[in-house]
C-alpha positions in Angstrom: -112.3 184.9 196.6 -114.5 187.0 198.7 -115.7 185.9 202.3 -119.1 187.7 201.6 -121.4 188.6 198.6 -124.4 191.6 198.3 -127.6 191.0 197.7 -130.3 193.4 196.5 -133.6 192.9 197.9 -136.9 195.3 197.3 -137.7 197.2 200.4 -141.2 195.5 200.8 -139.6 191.8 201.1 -136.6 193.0 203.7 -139.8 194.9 205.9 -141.1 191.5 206.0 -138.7 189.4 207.0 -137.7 192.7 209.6 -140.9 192.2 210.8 -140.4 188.4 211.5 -136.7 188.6 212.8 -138.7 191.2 215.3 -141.0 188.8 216.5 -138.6 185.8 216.6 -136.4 188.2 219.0 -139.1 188.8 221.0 -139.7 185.0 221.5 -136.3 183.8 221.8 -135.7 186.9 224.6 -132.7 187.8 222.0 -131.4 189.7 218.9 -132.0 187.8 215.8 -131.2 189.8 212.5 -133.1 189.3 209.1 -130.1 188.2 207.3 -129.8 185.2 209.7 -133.2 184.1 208.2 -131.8 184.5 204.9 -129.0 182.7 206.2 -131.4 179.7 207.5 -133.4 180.0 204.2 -130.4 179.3 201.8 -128.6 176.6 204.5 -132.0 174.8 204.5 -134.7 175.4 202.0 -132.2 176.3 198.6 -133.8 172.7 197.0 -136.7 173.3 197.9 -136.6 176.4 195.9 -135.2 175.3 193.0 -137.7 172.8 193.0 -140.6 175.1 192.8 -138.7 177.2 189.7 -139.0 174.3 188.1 -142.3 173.2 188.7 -143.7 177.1 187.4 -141.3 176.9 184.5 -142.9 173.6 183.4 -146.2 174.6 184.0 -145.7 178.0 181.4 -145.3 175.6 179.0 
């Protein structure tokens, strides 16, 4: 099995989270790359997403 998997993501989404990798590396004093707030995003919040798939799903129905 692979170590690592892609992952497309639309231009406008990856600007954004640039955009707030920039800023948290200018707070922090260090680098911090956009895929380590993916990284932090799946770790931590991957419930909390499914969670709110389910709740629109329901809803459409």
């Amino acid at each position: 099995m692979r170590a690592t998997s892609t992952y497309n993501i639309k231009t406008e989404k990856k600007l954004k989270l640039e955009k707030a990798a920039i800023e948290l590396s200018v707070k922090l004093g260090k680098p911090i790359k956009w895929t380590e707030i993916m990284e932090v995003m799946i770790d931590n919040f991957q419930k909390d997403a499914c969670d709110m798939i389910l709740m629109r799903e329901s809803e459409k129905k």
